[in-house]
Biotite code that builds the C-alpha atoms (Angstrom):
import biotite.structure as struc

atoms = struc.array([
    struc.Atom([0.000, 0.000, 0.000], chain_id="A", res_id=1, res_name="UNK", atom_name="CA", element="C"),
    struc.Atom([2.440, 2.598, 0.970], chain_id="A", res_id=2, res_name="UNK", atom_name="CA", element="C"),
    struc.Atom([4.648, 1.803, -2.318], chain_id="A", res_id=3, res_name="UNK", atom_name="CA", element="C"),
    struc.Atom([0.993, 2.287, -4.358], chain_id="A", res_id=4, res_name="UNK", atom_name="CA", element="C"),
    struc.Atom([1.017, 5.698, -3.099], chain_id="A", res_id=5, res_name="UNK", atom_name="CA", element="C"),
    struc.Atom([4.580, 6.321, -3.552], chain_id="A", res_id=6, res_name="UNK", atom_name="CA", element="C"),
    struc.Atom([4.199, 5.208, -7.486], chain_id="A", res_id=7, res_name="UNK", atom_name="CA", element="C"),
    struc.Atom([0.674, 7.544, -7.434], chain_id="A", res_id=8, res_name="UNK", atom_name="CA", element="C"),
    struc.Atom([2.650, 10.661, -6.350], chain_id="A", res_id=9, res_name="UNK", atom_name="CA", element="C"),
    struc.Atom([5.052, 10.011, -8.542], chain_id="A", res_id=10, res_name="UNK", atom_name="CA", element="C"),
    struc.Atom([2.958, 9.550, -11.421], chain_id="A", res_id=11, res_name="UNK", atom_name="CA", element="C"),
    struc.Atom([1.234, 12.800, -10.521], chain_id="A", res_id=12, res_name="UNK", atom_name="CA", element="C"),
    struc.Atom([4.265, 14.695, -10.173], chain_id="A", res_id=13, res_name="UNK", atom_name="CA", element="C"),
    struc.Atom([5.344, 13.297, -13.865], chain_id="A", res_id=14, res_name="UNK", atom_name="CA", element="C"),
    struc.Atom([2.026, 14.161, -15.447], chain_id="A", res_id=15, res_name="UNK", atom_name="CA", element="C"),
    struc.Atom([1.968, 17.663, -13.336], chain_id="A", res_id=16, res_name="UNK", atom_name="CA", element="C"),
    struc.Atom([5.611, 18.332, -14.587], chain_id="A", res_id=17, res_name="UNK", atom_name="CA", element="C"),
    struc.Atom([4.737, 17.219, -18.661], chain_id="A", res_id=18, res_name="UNK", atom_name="CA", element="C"),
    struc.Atom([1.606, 19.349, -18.481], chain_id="A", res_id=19, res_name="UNK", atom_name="CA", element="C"),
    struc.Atom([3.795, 22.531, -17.032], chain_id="A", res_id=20, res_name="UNK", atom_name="CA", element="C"),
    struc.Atom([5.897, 22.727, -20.284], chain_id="A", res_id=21, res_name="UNK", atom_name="CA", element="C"),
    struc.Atom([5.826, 26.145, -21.723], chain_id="A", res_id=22, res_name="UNK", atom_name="CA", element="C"),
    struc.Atom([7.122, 28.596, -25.001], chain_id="A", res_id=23, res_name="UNK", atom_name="CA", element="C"),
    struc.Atom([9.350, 31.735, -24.323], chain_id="A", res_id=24, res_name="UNK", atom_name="CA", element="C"),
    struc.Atom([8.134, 34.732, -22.892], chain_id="A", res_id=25, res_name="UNK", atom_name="CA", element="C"),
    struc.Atom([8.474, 37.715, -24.901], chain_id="A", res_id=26, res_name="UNK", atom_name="CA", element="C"),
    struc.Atom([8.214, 41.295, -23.563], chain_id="A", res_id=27, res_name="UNK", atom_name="CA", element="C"),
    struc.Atom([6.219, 43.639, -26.255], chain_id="A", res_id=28, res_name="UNK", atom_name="CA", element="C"),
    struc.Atom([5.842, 47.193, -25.158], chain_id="A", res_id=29, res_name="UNK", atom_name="CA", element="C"),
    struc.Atom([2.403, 49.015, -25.328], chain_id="A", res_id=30, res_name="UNK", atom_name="CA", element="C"),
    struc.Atom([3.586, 52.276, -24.762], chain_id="A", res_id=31, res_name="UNK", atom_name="CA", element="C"),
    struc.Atom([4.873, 53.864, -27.933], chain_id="A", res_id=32, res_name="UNK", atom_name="CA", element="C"),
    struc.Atom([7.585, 55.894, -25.758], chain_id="A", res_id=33, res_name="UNK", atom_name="CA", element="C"),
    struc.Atom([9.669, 52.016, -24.781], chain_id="A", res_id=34, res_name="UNK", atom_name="CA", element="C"),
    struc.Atom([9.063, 50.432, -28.416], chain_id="A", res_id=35, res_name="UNK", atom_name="CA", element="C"),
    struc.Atom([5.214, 49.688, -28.663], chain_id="A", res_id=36, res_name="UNK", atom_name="CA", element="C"),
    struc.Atom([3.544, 50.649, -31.872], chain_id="A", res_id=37, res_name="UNK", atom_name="CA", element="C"),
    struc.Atom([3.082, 54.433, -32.639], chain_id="A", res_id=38, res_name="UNK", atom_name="CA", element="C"),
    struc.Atom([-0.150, 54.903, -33.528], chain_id="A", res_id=39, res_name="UNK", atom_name="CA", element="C"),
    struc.Atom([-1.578, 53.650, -29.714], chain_id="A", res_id=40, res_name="UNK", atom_name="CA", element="C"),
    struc.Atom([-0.076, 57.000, -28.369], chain_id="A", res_id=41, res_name="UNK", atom_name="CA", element="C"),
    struc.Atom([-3.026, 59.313, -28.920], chain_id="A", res_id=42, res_name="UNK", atom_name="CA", element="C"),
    struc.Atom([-5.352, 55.995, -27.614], chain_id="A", res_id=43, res_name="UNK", atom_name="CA", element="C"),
    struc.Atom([-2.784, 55.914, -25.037], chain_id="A", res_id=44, res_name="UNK", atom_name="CA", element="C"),
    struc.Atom([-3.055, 60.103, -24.486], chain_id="A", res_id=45, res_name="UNK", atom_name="CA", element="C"),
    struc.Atom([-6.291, 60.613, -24.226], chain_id="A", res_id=46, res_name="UNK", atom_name="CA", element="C"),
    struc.Atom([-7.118, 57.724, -21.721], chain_id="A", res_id=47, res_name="UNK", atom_name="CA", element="C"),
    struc.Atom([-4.160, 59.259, -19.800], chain_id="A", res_id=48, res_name="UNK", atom_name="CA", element="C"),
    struc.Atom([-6.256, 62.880, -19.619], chain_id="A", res_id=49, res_name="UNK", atom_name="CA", element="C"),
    struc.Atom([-9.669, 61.776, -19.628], chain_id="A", res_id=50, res_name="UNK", atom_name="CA", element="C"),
    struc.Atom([-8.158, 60.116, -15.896], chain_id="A", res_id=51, res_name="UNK", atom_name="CA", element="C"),
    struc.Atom([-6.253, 63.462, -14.807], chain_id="A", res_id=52, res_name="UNK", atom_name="CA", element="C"),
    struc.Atom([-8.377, 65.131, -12.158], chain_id="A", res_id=53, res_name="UNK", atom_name="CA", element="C"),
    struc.Atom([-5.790, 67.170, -10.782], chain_id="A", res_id=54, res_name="UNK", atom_name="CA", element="C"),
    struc.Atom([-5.941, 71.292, -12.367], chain_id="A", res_id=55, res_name="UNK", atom_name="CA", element="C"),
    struc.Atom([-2.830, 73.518, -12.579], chain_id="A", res_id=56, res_name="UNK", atom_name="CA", element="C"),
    struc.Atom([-3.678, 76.357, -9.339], chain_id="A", res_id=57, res_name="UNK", atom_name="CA", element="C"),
    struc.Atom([-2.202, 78.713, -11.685], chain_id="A", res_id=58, res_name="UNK", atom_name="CA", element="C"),
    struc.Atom([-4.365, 78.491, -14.631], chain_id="A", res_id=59, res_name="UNK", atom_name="CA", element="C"),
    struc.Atom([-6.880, 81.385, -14.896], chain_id="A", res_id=60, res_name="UNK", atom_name="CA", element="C"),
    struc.Atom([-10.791, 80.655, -16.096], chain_id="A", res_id=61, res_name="UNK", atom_name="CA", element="C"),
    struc.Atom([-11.050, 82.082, -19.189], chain_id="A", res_id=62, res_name="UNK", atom_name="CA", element="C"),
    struc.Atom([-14.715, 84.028, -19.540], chain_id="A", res_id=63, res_name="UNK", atom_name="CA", element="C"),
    struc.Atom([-16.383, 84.570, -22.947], chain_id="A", res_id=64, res_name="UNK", atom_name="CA", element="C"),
    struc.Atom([-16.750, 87.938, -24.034], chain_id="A", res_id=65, res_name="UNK", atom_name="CA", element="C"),
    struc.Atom([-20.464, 89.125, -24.412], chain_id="A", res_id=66, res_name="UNK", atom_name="CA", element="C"),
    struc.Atom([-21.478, 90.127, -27.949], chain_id="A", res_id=67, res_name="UNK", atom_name="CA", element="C"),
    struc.Atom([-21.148, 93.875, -26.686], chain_id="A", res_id=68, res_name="UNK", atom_name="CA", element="C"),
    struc.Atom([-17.841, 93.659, -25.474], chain_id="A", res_id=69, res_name="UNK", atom_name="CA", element="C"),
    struc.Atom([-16.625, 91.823, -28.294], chain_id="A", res_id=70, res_name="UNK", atom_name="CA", element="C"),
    struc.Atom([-17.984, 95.040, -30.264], chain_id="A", res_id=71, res_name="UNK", atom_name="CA", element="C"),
    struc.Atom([-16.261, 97.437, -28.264], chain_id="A", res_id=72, res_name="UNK", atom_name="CA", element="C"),
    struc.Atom([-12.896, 95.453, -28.554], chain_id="A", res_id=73, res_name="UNK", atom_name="CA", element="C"),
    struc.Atom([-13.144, 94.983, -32.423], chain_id="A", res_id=74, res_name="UNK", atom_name="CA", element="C"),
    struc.Atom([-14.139, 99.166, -32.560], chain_id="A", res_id=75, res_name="UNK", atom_name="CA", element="C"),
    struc.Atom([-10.915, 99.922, -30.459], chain_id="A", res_id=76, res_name="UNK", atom_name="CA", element="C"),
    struc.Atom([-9.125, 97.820, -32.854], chain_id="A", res_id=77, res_name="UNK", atom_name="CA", element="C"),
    struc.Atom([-10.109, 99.117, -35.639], chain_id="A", res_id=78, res_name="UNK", atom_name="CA", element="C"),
    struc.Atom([-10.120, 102.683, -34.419], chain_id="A", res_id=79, res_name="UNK", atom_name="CA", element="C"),
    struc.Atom([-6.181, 102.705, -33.734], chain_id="A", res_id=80, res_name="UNK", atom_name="CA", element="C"),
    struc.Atom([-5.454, 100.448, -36.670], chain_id="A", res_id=81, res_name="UNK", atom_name="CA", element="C"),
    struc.Atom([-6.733, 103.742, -38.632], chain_id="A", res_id=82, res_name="UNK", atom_name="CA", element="C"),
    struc.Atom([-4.974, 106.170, -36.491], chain_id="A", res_id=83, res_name="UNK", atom_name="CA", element="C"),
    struc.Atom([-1.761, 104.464, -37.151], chain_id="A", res_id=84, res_name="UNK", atom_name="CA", element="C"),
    struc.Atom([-2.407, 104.147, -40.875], chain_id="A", res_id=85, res_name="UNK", atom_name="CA", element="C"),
    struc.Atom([-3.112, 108.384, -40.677], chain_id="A", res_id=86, res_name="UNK", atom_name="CA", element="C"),
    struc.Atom([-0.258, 109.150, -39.379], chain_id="A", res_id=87, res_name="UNK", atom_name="CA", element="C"),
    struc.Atom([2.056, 107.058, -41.267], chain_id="A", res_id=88, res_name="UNK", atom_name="CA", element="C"),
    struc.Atom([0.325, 108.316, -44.604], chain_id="A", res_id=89, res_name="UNK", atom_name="CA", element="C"),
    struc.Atom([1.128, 111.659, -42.965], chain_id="A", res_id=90, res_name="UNK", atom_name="CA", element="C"),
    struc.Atom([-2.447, 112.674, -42.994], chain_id="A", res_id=91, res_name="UNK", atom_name="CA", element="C"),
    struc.Atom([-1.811, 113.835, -39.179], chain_id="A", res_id=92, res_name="UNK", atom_name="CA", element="C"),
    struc.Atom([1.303, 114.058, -37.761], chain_id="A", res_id=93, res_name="UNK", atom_name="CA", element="C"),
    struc.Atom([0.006, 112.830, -33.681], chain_id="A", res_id=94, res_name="UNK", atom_name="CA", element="C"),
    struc.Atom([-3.461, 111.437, -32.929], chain_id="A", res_id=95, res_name="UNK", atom_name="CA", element="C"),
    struc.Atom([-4.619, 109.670, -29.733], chain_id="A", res_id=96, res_name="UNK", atom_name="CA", element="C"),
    struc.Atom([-6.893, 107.095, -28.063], chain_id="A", res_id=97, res_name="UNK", atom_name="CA", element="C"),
    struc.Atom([-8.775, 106.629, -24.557], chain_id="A", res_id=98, res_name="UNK", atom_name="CA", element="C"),
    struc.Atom([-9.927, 104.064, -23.067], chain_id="A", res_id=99, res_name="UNK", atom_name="CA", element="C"),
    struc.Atom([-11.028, 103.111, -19.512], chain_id="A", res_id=100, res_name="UNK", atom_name="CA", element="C"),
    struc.Atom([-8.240, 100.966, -19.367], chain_id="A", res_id=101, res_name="UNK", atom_name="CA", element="C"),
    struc.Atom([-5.638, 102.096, -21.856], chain_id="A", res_id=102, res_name="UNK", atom_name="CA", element="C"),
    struc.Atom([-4.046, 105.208, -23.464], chain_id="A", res_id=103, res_name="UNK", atom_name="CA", element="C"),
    struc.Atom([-2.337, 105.313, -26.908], chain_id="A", res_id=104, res_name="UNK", atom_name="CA", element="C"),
    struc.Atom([-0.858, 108.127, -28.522], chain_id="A", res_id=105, res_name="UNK", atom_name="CA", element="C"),
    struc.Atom([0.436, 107.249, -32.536], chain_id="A", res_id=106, res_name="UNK", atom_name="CA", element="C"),
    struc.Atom([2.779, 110.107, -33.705], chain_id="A", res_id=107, res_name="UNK", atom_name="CA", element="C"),
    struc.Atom([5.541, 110.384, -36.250], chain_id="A", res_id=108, res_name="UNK", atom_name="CA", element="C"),
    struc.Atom([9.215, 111.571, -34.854], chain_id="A", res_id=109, res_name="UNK", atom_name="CA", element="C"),
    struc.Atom([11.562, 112.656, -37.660], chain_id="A", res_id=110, res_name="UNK", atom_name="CA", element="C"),
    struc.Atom([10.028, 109.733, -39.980], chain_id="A", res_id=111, res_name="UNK", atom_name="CA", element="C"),
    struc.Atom([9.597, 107.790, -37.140], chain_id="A", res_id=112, res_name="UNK", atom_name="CA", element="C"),
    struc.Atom([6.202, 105.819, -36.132], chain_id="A", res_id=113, res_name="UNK", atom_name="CA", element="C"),
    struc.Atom([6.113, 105.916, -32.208], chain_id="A", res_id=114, res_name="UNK", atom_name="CA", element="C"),
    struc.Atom([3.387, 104.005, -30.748], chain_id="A", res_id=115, res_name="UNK", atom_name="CA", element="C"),
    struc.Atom([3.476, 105.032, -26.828], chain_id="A", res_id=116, res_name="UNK", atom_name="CA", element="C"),
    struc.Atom([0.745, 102.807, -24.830], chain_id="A", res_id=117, res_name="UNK", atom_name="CA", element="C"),
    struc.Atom([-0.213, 103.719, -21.135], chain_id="A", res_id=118, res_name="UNK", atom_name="CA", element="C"),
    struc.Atom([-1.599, 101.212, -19.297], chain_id="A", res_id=119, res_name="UNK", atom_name="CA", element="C"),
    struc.Atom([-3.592, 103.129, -16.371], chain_id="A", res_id=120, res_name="UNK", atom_name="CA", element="C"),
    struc.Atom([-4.849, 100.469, -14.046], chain_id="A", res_id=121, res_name="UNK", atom_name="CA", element="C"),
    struc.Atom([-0.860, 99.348, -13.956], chain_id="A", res_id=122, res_name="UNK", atom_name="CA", element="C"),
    struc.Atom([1.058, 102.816, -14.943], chain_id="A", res_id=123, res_name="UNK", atom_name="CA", element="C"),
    struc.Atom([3.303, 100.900, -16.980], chain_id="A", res_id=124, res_name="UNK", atom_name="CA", element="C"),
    struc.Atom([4.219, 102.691, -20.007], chain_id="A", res_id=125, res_name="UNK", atom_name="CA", element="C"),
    struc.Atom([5.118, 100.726, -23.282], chain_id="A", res_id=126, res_name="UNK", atom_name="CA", element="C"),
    struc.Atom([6.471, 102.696, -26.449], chain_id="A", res_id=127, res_name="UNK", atom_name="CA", element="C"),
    struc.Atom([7.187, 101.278, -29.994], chain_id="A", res_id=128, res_name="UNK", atom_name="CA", element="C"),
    struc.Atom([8.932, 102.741, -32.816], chain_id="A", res_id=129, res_name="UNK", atom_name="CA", element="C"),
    struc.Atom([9.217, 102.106, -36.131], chain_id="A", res_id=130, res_name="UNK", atom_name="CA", element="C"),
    struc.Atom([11.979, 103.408, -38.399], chain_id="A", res_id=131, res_name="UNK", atom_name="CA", element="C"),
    struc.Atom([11.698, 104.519, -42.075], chain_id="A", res_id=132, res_name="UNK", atom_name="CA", element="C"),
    struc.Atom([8.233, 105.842, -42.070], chain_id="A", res_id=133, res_name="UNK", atom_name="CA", element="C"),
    struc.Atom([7.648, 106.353, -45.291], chain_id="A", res_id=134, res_name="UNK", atom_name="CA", element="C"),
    struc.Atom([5.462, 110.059, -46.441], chain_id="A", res_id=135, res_name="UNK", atom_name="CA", element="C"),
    struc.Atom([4.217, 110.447, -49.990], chain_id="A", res_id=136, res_name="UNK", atom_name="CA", element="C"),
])
């Protein structure tokens, strides 16, 4: 009896052992950053992002501009896009803008365009010139 069970475990073991046998292992990368294929990375991306909860502290919320103000911003635009244009035709020779937030004065210096911008909630004071302002 006990050398029954000693030939039973052993056949086990054999059987357990020939059933065990397997191929190679081969590593293949997903991740197109270590080898995988290239065109998972956007898959790869956008799960990545669509997981992200975290938000920068920095980042500031961006508000649409109401139709009005959107008005009023293309107007100013526009407004010293054609005092710029007069005085480097030479059809004034200084001209000026307002705003609640912002003060620009366009003038030519000795064929110079000067563009001189005031900021007045800051103070700070920017000032561009262009050489060889051309008069007809």
């Amino acid at each position: 009896m006990k050398m029954l069970k000693k030939a039973a475990s052993v056949g086990l073991i054999i059987i357990a052992v020939t059933q065990a046998h397997a191929g190679d292992l081969i590593y293949q990368p997903i991740n197109p950053s270590f080898g995988g294929d290239p065109f998972v990375g956007s898959y790869l991306l956008g799960k990545a992002q669509a997981q992200d909860t975290t938000t920068d502290p920095n980042t500031r919320s961006v508000q649409s501009l109401s139709s009005t103000e959107r008005l009023l911003q293309n107007l100013e635009s526009r407004l010293i896009s054609q005092l710029i244009s007069d005085v480097s035709r030479g059809e004034v020779e200084e001209g000026s803008f307002d705003s609640d937030e912002f003060g620009v004065v366009v003038s030519d210096s000795s064929g110079q365009l000067v563009v001189r911008v005031v900021d007045k909630i800051t103070g700070d004071v920017t000032e561009i010139s262009v050489g060889g302002l051309f008069n007809p």
